[in-house]
C-alpha positions in Angstrom: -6.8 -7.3 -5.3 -10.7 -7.0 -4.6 -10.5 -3.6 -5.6 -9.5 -0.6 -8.2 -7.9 2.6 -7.3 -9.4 5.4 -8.7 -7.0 8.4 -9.1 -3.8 9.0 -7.5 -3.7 8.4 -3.9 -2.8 11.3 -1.7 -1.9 12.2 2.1 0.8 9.8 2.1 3.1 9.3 5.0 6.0 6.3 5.6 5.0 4.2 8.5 8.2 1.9 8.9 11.6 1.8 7.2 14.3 -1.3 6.5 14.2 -3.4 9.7 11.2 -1.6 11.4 8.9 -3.7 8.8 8.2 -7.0 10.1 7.6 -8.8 7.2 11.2 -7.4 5.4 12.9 -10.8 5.4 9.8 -11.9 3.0 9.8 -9.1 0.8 13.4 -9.7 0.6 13.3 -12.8 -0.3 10.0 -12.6 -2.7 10.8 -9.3 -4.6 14.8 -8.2 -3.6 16.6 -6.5 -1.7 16.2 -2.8 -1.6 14.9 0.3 0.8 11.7 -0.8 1.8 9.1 1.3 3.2 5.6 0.9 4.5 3.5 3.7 3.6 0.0 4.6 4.0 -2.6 7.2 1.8 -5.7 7.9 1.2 -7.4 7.0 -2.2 -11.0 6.6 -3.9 -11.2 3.2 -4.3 -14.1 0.7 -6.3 -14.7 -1.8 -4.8 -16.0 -5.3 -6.8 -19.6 -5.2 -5.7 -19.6 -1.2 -7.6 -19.4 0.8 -4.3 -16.9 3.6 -4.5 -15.5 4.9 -1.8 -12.9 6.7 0.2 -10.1 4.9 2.0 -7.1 4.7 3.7 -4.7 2.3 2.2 -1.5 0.7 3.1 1.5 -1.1 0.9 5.1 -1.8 0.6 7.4 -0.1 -1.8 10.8 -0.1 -2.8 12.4 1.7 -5.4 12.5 0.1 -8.8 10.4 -2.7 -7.4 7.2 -0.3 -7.1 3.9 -1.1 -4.8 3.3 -4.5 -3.1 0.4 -5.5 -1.1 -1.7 -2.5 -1.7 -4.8 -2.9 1.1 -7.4 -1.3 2.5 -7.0 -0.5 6.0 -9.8 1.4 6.3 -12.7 3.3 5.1 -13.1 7.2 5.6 -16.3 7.8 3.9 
């Protein structure tokens, strides 16, 4: 990860459930089977050159397997 969250991230919202995410058969196979779901926030983030900034995030999540692939998207600030 080329960054650090800083706080909690807020404003999220699920973008894709179970089959809806392309990549499920990966995460499947990587991590284990379980309810997926891509989600998306928004988060203060540092970034590894100092900068901190405001942006909108996006990961995978499943319960009891927690946040994969946490990654900017974009920045708001």
């Amino acid at each position: 990860m080329d960054f650090k969250i800083l706080g909690e991230i807020s404003n999220i919202e699920i973008i894709a459930i179970g089959s809806k995410i392309r990549i499920l058969p990966f995460l499947q196979e990587e991590f284990g089977r379980g309810r997926w779901r891509k989600l998306k926030g928004t988060v203060e983030v540092e970034l590894e050159n100092g900068d901190v900034r405001i942006a909108e995030v996006h990961w995978f999540e499943a319960h009891g397997i927690g946040k994969k692939f946490l990654r900017i998207k974009r920045y708001l600030d």
